[in-house]
C-alpha positions as CSV (number, residue, x, y, z in Angstrom):
1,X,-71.9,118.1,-2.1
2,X,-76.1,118.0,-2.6
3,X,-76.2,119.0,0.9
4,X,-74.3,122.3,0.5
5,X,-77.1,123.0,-2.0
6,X,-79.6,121.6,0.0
7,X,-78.9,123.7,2.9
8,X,-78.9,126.8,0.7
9,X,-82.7,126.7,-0.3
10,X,-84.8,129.1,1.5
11,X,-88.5,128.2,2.3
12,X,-89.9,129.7,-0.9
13,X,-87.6,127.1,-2.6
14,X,-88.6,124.2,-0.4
15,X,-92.3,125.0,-1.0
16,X,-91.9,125.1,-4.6
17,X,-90.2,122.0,-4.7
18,X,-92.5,120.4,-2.6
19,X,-95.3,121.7,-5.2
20,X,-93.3,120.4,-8.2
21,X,-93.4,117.0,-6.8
22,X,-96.7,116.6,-6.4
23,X,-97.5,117.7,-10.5
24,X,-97.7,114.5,-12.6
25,X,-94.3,113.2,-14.1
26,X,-95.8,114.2,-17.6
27,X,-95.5,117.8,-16.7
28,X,-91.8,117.6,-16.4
29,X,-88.3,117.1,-18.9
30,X,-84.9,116.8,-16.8
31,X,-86.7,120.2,-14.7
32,X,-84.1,121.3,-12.3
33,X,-86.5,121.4,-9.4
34,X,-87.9,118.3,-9.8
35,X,-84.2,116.6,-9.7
36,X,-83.2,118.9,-6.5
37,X,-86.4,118.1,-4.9
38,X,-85.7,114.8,-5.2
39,X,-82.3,114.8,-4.0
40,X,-83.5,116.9,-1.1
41,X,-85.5,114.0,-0.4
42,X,-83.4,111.1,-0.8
43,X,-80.9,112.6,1.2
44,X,-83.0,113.6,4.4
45,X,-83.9,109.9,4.2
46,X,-80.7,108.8,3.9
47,X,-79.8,111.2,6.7
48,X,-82.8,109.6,9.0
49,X,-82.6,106.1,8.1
50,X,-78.4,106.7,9.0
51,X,-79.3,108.3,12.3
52,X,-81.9,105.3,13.1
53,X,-79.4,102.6,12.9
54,X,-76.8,104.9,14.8
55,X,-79.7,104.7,17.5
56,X,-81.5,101.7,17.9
57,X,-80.5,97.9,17.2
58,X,-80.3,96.8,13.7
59,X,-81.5,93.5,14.3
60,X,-84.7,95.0,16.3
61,X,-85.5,97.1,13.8
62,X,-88.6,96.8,11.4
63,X,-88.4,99.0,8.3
64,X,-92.5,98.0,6.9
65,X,-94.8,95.8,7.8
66,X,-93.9,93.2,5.4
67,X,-89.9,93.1,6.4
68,X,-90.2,89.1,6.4
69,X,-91.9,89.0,3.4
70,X,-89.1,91.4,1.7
71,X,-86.4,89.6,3.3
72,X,-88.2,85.9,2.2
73,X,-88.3,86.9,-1.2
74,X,-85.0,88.8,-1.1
75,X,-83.0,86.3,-0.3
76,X,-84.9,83.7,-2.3
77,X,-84.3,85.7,-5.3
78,X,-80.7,86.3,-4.7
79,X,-79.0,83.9,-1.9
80,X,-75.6,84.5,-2.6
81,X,-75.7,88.4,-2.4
82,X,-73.3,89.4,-0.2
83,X,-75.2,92.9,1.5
84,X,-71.9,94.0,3.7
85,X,-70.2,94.8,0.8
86,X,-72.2,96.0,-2.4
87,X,-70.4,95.4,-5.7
88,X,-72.0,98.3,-7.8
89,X,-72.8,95.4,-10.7
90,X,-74.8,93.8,-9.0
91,X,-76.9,96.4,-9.1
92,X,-76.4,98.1,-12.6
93,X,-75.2,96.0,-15.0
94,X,-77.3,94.5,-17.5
95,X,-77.4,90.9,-16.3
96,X,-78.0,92.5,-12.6
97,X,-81.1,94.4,-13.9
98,X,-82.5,91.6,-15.7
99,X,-82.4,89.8,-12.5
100,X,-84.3,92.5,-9.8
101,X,-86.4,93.9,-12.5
102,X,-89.1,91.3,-12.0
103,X,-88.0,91.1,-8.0
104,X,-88.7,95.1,-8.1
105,X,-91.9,94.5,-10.0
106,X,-93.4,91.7,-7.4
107,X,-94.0,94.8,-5.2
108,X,-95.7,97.0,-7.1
109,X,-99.2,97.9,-5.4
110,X,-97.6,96.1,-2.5
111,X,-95.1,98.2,-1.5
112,X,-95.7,102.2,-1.3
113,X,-93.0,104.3,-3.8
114,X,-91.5,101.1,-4.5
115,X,-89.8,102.2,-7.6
116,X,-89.3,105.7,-6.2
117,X,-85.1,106.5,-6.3
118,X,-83.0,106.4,-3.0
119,X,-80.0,106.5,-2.0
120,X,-78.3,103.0,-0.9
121,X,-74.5,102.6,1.6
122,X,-72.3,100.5,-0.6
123,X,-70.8,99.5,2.4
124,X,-72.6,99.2,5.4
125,X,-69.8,99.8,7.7
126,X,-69.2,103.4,6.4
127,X,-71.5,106.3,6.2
128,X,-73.1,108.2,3.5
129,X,-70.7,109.6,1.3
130,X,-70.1,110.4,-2.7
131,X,-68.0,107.6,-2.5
132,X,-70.1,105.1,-0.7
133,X,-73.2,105.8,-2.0
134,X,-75.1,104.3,-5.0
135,X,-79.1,105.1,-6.5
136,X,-81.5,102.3,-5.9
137,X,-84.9,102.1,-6.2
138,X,-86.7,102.0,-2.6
139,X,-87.5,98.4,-2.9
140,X,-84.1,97.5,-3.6
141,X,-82.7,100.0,-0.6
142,X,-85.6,98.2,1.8
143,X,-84.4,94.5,0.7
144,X,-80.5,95.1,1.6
145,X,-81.0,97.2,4.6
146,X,-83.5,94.4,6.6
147,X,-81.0,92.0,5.1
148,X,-78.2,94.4,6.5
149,X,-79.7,94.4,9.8
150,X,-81.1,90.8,10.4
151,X,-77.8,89.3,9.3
152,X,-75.6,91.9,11.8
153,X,-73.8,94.1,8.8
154,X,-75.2,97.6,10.5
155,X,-74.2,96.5,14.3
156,X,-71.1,98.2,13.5
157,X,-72.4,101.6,12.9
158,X,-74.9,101.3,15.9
159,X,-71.5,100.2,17.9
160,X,-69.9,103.5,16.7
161,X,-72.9,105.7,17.4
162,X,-73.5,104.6,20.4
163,X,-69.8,105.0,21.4
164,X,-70.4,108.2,20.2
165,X,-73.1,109.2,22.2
166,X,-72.0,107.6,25.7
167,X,-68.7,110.0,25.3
């Protein structure tokens, strides 16, 4: 659905909503162009990010130069979190949020647009899809997906892709 209306924007539209992001947050209310510049953003990086585990190995790929430390502290913070299969509450509910607020937070200054809003696969054998797809902050979406890769819950998607691209 966003990318029917993301494909519809013409360049003067894309500029201006690339010029709308860079104005400070305080210049905006809910502004239209702000939110559809941000979904055109989160979804060519969902798009990309979808495209790069299609393409090369999950387990050889390296998301930031601090993947270990994420992926340390990730899994410190939350052992049990099973990363296949995303239960929307533990991401959203209260208790959830009370829990990866101060996880978010610990990367802060460390971690580029670490609060910034992406889009995260609930299940990381299917693609991106209304269904399957939940907002996360980028720290959150960086946390799962080296977990994702390191612990083999992508290798099916790079299975199909590749498939797909040796036909």
């Amino acid at each position: 659905m966003a990318a029917a209306g993301l494909a519809g924007l013409g360049p003067g539209e894309a500029a201006a909503a690339a010029q709308a992001l860079a104005l400070p947050a305080e210049a905006f209310g809910n502004d239209p162009r702000v939110e559809l510049a941000w979904a055109m953003k989160a979804h060519q990086h969902a798009q990309v990010y979808f495209n790069l585990i299609r393409s090369v190995e999950p387990r050889l790929l390296r998301l930031t130069p601090l993947d270990a430390q994420i992926y340390e502290r990730f899994r410190g913070a939350f052992p049990a979190l099973r990363v296949g299969l995303l239960d929307p509450e533990e991401l959203k509910s209260e208790e959830a949020k009370a829990k990866w607020r101060p996880f978010c937070l610990s990367f802060e200054g460390v971690v580029e647009d670490f609060n910034f809003g992406t889009l995260l696969r609930l299940d990381s054998g299917g693609e991106y899809s209304e269904e399957n797809t939940i907002l996360a902050t980028r720290i959150q979406f960086l946390a799962i997906e080296i977990a994702r890769n390191r612990e083999g819950c992508n290798d099916g998607v790079h299975s199909r892709g590749r498939e797909g691209t040796a036909a």
